[in-house]
N, C-alpha and C positions, 0 to 999 in steps of 0.2 A: 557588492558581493552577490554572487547568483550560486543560487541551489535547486539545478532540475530532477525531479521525481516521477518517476513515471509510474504506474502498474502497467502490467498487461492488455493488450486489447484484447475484448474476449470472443470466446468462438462463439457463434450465434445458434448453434444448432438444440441449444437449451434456455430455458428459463434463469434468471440470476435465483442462485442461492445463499446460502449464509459463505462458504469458500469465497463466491468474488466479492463477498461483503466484506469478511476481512481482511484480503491485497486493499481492496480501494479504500477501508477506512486505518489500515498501514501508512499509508500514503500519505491521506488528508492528514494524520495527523502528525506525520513527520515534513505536509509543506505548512499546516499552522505554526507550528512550535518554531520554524523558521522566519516565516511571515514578524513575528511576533518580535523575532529577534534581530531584523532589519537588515535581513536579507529577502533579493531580489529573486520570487519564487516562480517556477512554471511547472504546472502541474497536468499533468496528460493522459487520460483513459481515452478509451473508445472500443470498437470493436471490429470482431475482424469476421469479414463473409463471403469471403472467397470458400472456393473448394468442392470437393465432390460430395461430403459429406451434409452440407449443406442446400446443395441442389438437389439431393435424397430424399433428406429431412421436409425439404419446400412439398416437392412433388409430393410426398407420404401426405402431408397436411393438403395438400389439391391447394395449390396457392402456388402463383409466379411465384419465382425466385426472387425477383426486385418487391414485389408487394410483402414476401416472407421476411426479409432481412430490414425492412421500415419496420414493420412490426416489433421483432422481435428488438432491434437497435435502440428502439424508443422504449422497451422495457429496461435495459438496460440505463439508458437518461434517467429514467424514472427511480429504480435502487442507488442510483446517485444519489439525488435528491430527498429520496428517503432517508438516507444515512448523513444526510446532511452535510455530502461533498462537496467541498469549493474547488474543484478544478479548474483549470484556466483556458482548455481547449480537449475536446472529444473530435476522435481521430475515426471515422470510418473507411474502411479500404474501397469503399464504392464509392467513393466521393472522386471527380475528379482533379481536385489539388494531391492527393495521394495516390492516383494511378499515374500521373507526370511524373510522381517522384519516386516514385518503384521503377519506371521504365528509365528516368535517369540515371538511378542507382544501378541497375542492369546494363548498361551504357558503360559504367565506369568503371566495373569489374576488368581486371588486368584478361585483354585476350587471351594469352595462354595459362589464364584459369579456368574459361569455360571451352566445353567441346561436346560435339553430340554423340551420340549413340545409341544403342537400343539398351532398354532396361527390362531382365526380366526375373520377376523373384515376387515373394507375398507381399501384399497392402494391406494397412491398415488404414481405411476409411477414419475412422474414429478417434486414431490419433494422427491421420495425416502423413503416414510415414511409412518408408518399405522397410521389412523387417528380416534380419537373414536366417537362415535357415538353423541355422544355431541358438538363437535365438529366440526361438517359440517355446512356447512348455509342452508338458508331457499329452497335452488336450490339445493341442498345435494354435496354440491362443499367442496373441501381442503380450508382452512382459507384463503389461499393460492391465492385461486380462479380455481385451477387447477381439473379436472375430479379424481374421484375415482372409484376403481372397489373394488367389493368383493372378497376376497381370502381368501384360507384355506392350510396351511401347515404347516408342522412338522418345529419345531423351537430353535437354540438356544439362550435363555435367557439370559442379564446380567442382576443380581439383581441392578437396578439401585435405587430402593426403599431403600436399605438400606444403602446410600449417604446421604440422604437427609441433617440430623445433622449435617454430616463432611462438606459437602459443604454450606450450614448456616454459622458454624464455619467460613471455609476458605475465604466466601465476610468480614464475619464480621472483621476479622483477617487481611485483606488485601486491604483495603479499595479502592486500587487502579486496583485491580484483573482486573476488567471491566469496561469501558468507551466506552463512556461518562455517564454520570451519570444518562441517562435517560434509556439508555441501563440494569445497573447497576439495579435500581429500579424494570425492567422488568423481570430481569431473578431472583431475589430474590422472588418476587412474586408468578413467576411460580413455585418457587422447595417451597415454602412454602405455595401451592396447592397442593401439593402432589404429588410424584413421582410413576409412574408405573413402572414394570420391563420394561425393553427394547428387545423385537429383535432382535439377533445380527448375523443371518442366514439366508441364502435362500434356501427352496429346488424345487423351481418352475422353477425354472432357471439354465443354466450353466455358465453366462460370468460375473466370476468374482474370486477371489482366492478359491482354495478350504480350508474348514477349515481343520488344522492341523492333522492328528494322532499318536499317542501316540504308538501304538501296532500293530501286523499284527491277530491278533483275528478277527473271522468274526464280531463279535460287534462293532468293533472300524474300518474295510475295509466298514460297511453300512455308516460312516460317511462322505465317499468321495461323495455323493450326496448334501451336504452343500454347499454352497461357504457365504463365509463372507458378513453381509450386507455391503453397499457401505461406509457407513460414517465409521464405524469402521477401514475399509479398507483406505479412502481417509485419514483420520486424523495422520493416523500413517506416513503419508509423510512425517509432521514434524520431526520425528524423525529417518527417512531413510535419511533425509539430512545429518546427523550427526552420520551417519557411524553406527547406530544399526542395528543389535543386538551387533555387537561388542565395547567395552569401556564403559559400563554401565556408570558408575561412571561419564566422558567425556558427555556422553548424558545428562543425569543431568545435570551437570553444564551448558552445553549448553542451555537448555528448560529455568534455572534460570537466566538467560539474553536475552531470547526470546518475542517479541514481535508480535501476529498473527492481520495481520489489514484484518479484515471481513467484508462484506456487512450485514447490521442488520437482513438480510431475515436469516441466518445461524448462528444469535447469541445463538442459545439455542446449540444447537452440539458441541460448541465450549466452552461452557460457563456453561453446564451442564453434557454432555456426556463425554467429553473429558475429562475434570477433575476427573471425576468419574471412567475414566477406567486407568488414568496415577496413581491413588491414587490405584486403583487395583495392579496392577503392579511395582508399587513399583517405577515408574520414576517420579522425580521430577516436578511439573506445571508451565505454561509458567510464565512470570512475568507481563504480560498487554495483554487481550484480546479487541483490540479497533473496533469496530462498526462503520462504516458511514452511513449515508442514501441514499437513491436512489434518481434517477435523475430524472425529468419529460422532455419533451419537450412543451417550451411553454403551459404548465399547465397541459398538458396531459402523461398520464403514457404511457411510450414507449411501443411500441408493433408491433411484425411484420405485425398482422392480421390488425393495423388500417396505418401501412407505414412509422411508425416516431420514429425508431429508429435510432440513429447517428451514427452513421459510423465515429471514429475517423480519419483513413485514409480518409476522406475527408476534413476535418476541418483542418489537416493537409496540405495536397497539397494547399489548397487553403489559409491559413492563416501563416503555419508554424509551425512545434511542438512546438519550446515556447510559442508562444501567445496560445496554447493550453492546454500547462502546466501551466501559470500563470493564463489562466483563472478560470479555475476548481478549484483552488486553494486561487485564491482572490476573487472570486463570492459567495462562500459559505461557512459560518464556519464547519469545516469538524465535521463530526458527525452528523449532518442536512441534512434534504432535501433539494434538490436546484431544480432551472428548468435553463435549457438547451434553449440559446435563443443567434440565432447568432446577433439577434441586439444588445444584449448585452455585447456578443462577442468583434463586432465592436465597441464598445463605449469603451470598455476597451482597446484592441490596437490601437483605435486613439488617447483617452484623456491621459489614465496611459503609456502606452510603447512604445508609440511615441511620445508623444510629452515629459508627463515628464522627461522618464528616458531618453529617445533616444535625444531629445535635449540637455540635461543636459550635455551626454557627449559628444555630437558631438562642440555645442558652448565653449564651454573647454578647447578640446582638438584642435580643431579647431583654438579657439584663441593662443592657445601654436605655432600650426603650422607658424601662418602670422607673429608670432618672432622670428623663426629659428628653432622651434620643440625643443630649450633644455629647463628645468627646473631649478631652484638653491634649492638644500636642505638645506641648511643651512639660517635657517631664526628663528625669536622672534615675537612672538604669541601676540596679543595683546588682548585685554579682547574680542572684537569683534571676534575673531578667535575662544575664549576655546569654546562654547557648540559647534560646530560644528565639531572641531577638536575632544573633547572629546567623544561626540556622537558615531561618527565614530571609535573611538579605543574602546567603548566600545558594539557597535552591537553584537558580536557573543555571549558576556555573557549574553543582553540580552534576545536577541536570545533563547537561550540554555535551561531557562525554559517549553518555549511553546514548544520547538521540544520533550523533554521529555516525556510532556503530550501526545503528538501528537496535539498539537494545530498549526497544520500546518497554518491556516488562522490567527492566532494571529501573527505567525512569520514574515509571509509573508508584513504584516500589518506595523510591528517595522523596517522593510527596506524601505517599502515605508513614514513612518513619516522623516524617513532621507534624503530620495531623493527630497522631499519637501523642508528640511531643507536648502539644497544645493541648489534648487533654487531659495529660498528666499537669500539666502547669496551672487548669483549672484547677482541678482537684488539690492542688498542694497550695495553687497562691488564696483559695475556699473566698470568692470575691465575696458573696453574699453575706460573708462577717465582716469583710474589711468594708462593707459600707455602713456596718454599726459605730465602727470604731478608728476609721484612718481612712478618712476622705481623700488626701494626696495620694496616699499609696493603691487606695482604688484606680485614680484615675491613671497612673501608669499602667497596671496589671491589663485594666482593659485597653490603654492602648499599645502595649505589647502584642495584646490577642489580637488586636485592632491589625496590628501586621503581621502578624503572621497569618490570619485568614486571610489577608491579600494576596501572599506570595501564597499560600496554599490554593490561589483563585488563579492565579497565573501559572501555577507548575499544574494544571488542572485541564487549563483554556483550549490547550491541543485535545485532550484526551475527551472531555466530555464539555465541551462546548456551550452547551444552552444551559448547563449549571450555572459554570464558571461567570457564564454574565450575568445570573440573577444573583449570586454574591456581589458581582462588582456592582449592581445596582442597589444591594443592601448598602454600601460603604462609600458611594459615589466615586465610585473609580471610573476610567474611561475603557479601559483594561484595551489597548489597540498598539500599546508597546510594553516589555519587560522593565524599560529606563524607569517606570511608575512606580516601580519596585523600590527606589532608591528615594521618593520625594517623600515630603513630611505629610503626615497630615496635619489640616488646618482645623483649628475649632470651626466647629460644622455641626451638623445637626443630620441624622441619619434616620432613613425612610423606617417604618415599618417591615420588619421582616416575614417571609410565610415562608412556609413549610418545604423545603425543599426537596424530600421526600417520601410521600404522605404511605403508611404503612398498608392500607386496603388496597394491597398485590392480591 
């Protein structure tokens, strides 16, 4: 079973912040929880550095364009790794295995979809994109908010206008194509306002691929002044991950168990362009293009110019990647807007991750210790035991709907109704008496908790990762598949537990 995921490749012309922190750790944690589940995962970021806005940005900083975009790329590696991204391949568009495959993808677009002409009307640098005259605000700004200038250049066209139908057709047809459903509404909207052709060249500029040629005719050597506009260019990463131009067929099948998770500012490129030009070419469409929304701070929309942008790398050092991974993920149902607020932060690694979960297991496991650290598996369940016990062997299935959808905060949600469960089961099963008085009925109760922190370790293992393994190392689990979830445990003898949360935040 394969399940590909992708994020966005990102634009280089900034610093990563907490935004590409949460697409890419969206991601990781929707190719874990599959990994997990034994399926066949490929996981795909990188970034993208083509364009004019980037040869701007290079020149502003006094730095080659090639020495700017290493730089900045490798920061990018770097917030991976910080957030403790396992992906499977990082895609740059200056790489050349990805400029072959943008010029072959350019190659296989249907001839009388592209044609040239001259383009004249406002650019946005900053989003990449010509904007129509209708379309500016009252300050004659990108919707965006971003500066536009006037340009005039010779252009190649994709007939994008005559999609329209087919991709009607294809949401109709597919009901699941785009999420969340607000997203969904949005971009149906737009293609049934009507589609323009699109430009899909530059000749203002040189940093970026050149477009293809076919022939050594002086007609077709004028065309090396093109280079590809950038989305056309950045979009095709998706399918440079997966070895095109070569194995058509393979690429296909791959795109049809593809999952692309975008920030909503890039829903239409992805949701209307892309499809439009994979339906060109003859390669098959991803299977779920999911949208999240953007962050605020404390109610205010980030921004360098006002100083309150997040800086994951801090939120980290200071709190720890899990509590940063669980926050972002329990604070807001993904596909929404959220705001960014470290008191709220703090309220969720004191009330939810330390005291519930982190208590939970440390009183536990703890009390297994002051009886000699072993467990007895062989025990009879009494009615007080089934929802707790059953709960617990059946989290991953319930689980399994929302990770699908990408209702990551729905999932996250169905491990915490359990972690509750269990300590309301403390509290009522009160072990600390039943070791005065009912030695058998102790050793079941603890190992009922015995599994249900397991599966609370494993509906966990996507989300906050380097928890989740110091629990499995509390309980000697291997934690590397969900099937663990179903084995017994064996009389055993269990490590010393610490502190999984320690409270000096």
């Amino acid at each position: 079973m394969k399940f590909n995921i992708t994020t966005p490749i990102y634009y280089i012309n900034g610093e990563p912040h907490i935004g590409h922190a949460y697409t890419s750790i969206a991601a990781d944690i929707l190719a874990r929880f599959k990994r997990l589940d034994g399926f066949d995962v490929h996981l795909c970021t990188g970034t993208d550095e083509h364009g004019i806005k980037v040869a701007r940005t290079a020149k502003k900083e006094k730095m080659d364009v090639v020495e700017f975009s290493n730089v900045v790329s490798q920061k990018f590696r770097d917030m991976s790794a910080a957030i403790n991204m396992k992906y499977d391949d990082f895609v740059r568009t200056t790489e050349e295995r990805h400029i072959k495959s943008a010029q072959a993808f350019w190659k296989m677009l249907k001839k009388e979809d592209v044609y040239k002409n001259v383009y004249s009307g406002w650019y946005s640098a900053q989003d990449e994109e010509y904007v129509a005259e209708a379309d500016l605000d009252k300050n004659r700004r990108a919707p965006s908010g971003a500066a536009v200038e006037w340009m005039e250049e010779e252009s190649y066209f994709f007939r994008l206008s005559a999609y329209q139908d087919k991709l009607l057709d294809w949401y109709e047809k597919h009901p699941d194509f785009i999420a969340p459903a607000s997203r969904r509404n949005e971009i149906i909207s737009f293609v049934k306002g009507g589609l323009r052709d699109l430009s899909i060249s530059r000749s203002q500029f040189t940093w970026g691929i050149p477009v293809p040629v076919d022939s050594d005719s002086d007609e077709e050597k004028s065309e090396l002044k093109h280079v590809m506009y950038v989305w056309i260019d950045a979009l095709t990463n998706y399918i440079t991950s997966f070895g095109f131009p070569n194995n058509k067929a393979y690429v296909s099948e791959m795109m049809e168990n593809c999952t692309h998770i975008v920030g909503k500012e890039i829903i239409r490129f992805h949701a209307v362009y892309w499809p439009a030009f994979l339906m060109s070419a003859g390669i098959s469409l991803p299977k779920r293009i999911f949208a999240h929304g953007w962050w605020t701070n404390e109610g205010v929309k980030m921004s360098k110019s006002v100083g309150n942008v997040v800086d994951p790398r801090d939120i980290i050092q200071r709190y720890g990647l899990d509590v940063l991974r669980f926050f972002l993920f329990r604070e807001v149902r993904f596909g929404e807007d959220g705001d960014f607020s470290e008191a709220a932060l703090q309220k969720r690694f004191s009330y939810e991750l330390a005291n519930d979960l982190g208590n939970l297991v440390q009183r536990v496991l703890a009390f297994i210790q002051k009886r000699g650290g072993n467990i007895v598996a062989d025990y009879d369940i009494s009615d007080a035991d089934k929802s707790l016990l059953e709960n617990s062997r059946k989290l991953i299935e319930k689980m399994r709907p929302f990770m699908d959808k990408q209702y990551l905060h729905s999932a996250l949600n169905t491990v915490w109704d359990l972690v509750m469960e269990a300590n309301k089961y403390v509290n009522d099963m009160r072990p600390w008496e039943l070791a005065k008085t009912d030695e058998k009925r102790l050793n079941v109760v603890l190992t009922v908790l015995c599994e249900s922190i397991r599966s609370i370790a494993f509906g966990l293992a996507a989300f906050i990762p380097d928890t989740a393994r110091k629990i499995f190392n509390f309980i000697n689990v291997k934690g590397e598949s969900f099937g663990e979830i179903s084995a017994n445990f064996v009389d055993q003898h269990f490590p010393q537990p610490s502190v999984l949360f320690p409270k000096e935040k």
